[in-house]
C-alpha positions in Angstrom: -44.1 -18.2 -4.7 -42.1 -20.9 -5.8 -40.8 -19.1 -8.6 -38.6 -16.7 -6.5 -34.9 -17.4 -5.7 -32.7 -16.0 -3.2 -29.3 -15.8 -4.7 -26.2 -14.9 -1.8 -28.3 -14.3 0.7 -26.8 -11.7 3.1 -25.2 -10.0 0.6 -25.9 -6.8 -0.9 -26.6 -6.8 -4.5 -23.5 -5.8 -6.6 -21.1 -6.9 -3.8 -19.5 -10.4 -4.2 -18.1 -12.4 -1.7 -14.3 -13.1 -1.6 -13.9 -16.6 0.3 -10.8 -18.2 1.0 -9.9 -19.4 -2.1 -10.1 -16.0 -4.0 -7.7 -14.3 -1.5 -5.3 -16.5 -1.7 -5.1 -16.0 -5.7 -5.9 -12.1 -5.1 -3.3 -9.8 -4.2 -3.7 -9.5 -0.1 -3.5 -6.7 2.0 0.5 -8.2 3.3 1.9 -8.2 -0.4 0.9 -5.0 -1.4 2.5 -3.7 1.4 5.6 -5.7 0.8 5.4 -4.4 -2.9 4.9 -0.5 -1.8 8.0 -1.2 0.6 10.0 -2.9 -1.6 9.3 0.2 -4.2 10.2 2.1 -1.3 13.3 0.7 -0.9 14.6 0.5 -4.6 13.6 4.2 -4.3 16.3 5.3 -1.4 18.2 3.2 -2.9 18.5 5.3 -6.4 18.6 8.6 -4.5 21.8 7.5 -2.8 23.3 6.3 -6.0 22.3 10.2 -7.7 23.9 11.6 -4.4 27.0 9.3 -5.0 27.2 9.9 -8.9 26.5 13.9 -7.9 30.3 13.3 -5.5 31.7 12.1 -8.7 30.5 15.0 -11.0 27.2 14.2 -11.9 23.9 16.3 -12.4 22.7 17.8 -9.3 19.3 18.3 -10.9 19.0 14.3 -10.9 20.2 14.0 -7.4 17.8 16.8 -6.0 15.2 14.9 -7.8 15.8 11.4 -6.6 16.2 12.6 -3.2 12.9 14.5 -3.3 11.2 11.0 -4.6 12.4 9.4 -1.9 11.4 11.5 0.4 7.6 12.2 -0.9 7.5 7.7 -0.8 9.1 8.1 2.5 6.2 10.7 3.8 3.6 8.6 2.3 4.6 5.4 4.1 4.4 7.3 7.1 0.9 8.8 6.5 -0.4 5.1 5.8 1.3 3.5 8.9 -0.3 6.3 10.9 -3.6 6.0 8.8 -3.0 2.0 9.4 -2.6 2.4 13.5 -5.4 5.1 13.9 -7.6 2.2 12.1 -6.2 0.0 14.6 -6.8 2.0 18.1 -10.3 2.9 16.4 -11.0 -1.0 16.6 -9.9 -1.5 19.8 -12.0 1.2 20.6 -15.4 -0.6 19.8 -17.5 -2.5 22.2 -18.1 -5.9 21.7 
């Protein structure tokens, strides 16, 4: 019996354990979020720039399209904040 090991005990096999010092070097939950907001962003951004070249004579093809890109990331933000705060009332729910 002294043969056998116990390697991460407490784990399950196949799943490794992130400790402190791989989530500060891995991407965290907070700066992907600022990354898919900041993509957000640049993304009205250039939709209001096609609206304003389309003023000016440019392609309304373009501006229809950068509009409806900014409104598809605009939709999704809002289907992961509400995905984010039915997570969150869900919690609260439990008993402790």
């Amino acid at each position: 019996m002294s043969d056998i090991r116990i390697n991460g005990a407490g784990a399950p096999q196949g799943v490794s354990h992130t400790g402190p010092t791989e989530q500060a070097s891995g991407a965290g939950f907070d700066k992907i979020m600022d990354e898919a907001m900041g993509k957000l962003s640049q993304v009205q951004h250039d939709a209001e720039q096609a609206v304003h070249e389309l003023t000016s004579g440019g392609d309304p093809a373009e501006a229809i399209i950068a509009m409806e890109k900014a409104n598809m990331n605009f939709q999704l933000m809002v289907e992961v904040r509400n995905k984010l705060i039915a997570a969150y009332q869900e919690i609260m729910r439990m008993q402790v």
